[in-house]
C-alpha positions as CSV (number, residue, x, y, z in Angstrom):
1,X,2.5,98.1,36.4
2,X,2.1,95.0,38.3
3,X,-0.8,94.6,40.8
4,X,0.0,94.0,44.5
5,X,-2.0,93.5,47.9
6,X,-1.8,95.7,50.5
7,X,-4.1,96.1,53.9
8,X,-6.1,99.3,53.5
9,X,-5.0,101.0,56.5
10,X,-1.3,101.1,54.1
11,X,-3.0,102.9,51.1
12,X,-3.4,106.6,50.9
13,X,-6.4,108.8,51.3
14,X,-8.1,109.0,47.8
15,X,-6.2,106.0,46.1
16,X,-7.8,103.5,43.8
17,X,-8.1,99.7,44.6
18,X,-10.1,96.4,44.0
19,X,-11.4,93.9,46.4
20,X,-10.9,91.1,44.1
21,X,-7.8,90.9,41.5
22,X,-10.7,91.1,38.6
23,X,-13.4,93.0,40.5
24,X,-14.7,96.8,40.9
25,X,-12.4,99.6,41.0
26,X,-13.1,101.4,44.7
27,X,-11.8,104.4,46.0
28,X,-10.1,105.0,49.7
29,X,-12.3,107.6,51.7
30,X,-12.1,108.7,55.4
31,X,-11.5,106.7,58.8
32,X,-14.2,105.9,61.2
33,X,-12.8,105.9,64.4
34,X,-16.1,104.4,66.3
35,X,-16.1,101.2,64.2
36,X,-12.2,101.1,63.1
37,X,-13.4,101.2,59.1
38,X,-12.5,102.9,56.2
39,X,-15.1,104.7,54.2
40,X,-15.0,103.5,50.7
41,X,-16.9,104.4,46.8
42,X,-17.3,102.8,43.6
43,X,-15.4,104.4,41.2
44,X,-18.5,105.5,39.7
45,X,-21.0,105.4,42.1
46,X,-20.4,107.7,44.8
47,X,-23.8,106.8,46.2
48,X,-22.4,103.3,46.7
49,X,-20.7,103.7,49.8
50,X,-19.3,100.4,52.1
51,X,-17.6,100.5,54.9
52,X,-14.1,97.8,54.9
53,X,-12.3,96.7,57.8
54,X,-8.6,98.4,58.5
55,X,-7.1,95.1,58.1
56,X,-8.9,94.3,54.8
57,X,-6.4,93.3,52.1
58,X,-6.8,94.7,49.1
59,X,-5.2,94.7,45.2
60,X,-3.5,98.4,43.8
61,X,-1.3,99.1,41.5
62,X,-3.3,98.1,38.5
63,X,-4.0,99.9,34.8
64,X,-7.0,101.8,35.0
């Protein structure tokens, strides 16, 4: 598997990604319409919740 970027709005609901090519493996939550973000978690760290821009490129397709 090769690792690509993508803007999050083009990854599915659930699906694993990274902010940096190197960095901590996120995971895709729900849209929030009022500030046009994407609710995401650290793999594991639910608790750790951030809040990326639609736009926001990010890297998938990676070995995990």
């Amino acid at each position: 598997n090769t690792m690509k970027t993508i803007p999050l709005n083009k990854l599915p609901k659930g699906e694993l990604f990274r902010l940096t090519a190197n960095g901590t493996v996120y995971v895709k939550g729900h849209y929030v319409a009022s500030d046009k973000t994407f609710s995401c978690h650290k793999f594991d760290d639910t608790n750790s919740e951030r809040f990326l821009k639609a736009s926001r490129v990010v890297y998938c397709g990676f070995t995990f």
